[in-house]
MDAnalysis code that builds the backbone (N, CA, C; Angstrom):
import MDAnalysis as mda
import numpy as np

u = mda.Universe.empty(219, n_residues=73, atom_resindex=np.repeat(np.arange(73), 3), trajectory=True)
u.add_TopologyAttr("name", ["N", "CA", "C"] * 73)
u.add_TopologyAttr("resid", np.arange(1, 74))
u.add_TopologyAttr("resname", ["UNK", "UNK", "UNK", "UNK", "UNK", "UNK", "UNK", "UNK", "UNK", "UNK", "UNK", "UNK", "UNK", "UNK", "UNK", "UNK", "UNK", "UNK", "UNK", "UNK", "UNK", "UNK", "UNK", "UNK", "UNK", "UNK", "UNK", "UNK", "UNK", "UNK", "UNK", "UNK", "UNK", "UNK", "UNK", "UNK", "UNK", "UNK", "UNK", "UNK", "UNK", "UNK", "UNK", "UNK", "UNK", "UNK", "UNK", "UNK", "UNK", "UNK", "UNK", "UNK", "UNK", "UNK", "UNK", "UNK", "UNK", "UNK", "UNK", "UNK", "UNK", "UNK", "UNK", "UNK", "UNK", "UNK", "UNK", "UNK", "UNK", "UNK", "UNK", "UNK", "UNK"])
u.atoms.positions = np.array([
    [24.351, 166.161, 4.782],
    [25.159, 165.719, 5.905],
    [26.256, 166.762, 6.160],
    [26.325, 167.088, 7.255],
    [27.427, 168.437, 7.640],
    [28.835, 167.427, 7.532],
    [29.649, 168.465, 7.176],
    [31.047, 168.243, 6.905],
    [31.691, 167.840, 8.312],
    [32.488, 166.723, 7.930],
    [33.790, 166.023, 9.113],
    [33.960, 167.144, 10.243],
    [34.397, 168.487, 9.251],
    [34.739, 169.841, 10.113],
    [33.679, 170.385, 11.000],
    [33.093, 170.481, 10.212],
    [31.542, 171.102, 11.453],
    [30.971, 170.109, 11.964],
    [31.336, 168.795, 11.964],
    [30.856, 167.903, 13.372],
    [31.810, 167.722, 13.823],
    [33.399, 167.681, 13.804],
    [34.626, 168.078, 15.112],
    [33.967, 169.149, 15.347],
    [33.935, 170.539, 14.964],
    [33.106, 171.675, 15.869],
    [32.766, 171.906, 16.707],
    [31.430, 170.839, 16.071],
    [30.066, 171.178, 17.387],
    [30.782, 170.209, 18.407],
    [31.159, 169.167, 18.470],
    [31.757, 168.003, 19.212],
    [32.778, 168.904, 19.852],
    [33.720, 169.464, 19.640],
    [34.271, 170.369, 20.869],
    [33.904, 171.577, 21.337],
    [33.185, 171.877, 20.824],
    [32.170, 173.325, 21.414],
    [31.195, 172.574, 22.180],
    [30.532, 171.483, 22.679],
    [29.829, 170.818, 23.103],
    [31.015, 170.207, 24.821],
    [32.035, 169.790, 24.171],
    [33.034, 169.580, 25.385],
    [33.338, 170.648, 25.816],
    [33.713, 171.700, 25.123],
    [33.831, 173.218, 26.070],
    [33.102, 173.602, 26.879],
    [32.013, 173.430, 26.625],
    [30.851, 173.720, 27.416],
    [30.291, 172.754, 28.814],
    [30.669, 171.596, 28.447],
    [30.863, 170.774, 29.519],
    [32.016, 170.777, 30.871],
    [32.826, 171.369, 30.099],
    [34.214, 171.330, 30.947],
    [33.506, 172.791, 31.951],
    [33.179, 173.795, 31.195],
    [33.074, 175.449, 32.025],
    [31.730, 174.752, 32.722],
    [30.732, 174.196, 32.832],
    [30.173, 173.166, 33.981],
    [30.067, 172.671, 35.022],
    [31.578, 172.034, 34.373],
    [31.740, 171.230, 35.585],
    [32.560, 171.207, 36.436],
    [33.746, 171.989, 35.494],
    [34.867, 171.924, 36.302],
    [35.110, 173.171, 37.727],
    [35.233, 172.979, 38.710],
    [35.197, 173.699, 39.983],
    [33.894, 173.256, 40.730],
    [32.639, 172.887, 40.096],
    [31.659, 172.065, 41.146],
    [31.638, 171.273, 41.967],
    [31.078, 171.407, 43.073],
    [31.024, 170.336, 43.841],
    [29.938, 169.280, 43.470],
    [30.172, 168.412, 43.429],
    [29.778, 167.346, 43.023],
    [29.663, 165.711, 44.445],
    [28.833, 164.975, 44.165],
    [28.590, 163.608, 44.751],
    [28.295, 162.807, 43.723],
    [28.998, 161.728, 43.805],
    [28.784, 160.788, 42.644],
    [27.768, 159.181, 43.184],
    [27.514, 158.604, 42.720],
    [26.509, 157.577, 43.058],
    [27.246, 156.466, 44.007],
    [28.626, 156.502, 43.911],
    [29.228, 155.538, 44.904],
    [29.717, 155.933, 46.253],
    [29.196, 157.795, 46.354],
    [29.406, 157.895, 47.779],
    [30.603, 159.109, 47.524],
    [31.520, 158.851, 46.687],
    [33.141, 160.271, 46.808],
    [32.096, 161.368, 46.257],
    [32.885, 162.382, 47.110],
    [32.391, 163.412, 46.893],
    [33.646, 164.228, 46.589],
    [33.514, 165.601, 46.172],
    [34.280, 166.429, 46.063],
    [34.545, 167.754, 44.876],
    [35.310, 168.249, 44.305],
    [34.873, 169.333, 43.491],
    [35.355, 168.499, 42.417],
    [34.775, 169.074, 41.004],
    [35.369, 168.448, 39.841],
    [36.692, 168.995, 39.150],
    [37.748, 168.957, 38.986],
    [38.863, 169.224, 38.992],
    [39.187, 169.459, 37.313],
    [39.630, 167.837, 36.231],
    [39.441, 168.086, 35.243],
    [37.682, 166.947, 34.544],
    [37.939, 167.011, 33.060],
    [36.907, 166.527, 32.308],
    [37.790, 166.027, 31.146],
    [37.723, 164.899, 30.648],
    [37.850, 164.431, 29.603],
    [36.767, 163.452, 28.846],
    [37.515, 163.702, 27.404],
    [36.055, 163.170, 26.344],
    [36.658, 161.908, 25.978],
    [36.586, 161.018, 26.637],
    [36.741, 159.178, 26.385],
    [36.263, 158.496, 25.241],
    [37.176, 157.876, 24.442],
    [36.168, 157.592, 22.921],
    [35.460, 156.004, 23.704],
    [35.830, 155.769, 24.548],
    [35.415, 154.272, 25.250],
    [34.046, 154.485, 25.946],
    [34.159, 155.674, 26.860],
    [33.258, 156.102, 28.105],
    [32.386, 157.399, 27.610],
    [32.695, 158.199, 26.803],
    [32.158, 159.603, 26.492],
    [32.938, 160.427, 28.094],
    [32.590, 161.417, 28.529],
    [32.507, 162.253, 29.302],
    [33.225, 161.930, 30.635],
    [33.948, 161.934, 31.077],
    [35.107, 161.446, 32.155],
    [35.666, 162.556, 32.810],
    [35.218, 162.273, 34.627],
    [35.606, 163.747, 35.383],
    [36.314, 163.010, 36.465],
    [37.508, 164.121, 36.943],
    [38.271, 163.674, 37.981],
    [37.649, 164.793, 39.151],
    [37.690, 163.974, 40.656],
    [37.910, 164.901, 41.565],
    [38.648, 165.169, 42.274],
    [38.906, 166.481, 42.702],
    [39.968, 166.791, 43.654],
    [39.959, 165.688, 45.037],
    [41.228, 165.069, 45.160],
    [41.267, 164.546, 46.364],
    [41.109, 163.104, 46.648],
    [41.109, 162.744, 44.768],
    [40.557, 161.148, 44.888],
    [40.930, 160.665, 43.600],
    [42.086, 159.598, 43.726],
    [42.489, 159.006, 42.303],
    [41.540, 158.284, 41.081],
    [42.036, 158.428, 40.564],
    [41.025, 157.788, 38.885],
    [40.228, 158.963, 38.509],
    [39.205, 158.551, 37.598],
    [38.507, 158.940, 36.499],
    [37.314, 158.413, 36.556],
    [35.877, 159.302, 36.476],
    [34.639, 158.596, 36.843],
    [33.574, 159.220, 35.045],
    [32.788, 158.123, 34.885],
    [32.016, 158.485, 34.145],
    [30.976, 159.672, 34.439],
    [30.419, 161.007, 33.820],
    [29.985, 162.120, 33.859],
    [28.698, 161.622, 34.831],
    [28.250, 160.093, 34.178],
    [26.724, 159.955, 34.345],
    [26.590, 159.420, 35.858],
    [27.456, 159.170, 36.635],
    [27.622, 158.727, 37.789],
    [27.489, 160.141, 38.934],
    [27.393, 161.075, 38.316],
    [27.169, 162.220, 39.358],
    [25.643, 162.238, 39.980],
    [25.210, 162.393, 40.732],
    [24.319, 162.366, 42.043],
    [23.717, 163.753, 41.347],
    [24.834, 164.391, 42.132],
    [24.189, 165.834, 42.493],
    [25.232, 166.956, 42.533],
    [25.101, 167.844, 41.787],
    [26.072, 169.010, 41.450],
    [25.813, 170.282, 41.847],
    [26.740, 171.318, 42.418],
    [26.115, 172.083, 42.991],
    [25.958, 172.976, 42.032],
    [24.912, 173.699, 42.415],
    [23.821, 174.896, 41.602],
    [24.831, 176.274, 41.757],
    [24.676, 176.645, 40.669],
    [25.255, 177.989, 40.977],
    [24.366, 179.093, 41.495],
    [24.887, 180.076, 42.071],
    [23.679, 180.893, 42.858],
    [23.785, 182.305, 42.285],
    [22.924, 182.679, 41.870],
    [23.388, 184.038, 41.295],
    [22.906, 185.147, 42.347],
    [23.351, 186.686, 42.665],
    [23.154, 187.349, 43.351],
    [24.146, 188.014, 43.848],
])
């Protein structure tokens, strides 16, 4: 069983990686707000919790629709 330490670790190297994601995407969530994702927090209640620019509260990660693609070129 990996140590307390190396599962905080991976558990915030896993949120780091979520946050560089998501945060600045545009995003649509399943109830219709749309907008870019602003911050991300890790909810011990909810897991994964994103705010968007332009619209009060806090939405669960899994409620996103559709995120925009990054385009390389």
């Amino acid at each position: 069983m990996p140590t307390v330490k190396a599962l905080a670790s991976r558990i915030l190297g896993e949120f780091e990686q979520a946050q560089a994601e998501l945060v600045g995407k545009a995003v649509i969530l399943t109830d219709g707000k749309a907008g870019t994702v602003e911050n991300v927090w890790l909810d011990e209640m909810h897991g994964l919790r994103i705010s968007i620019r332009g619209h009060d509260g806090k939405w669960p990660v899994s409620t996103i629709k559709f995120a925009q693609r990054a385009e390389i070129g």
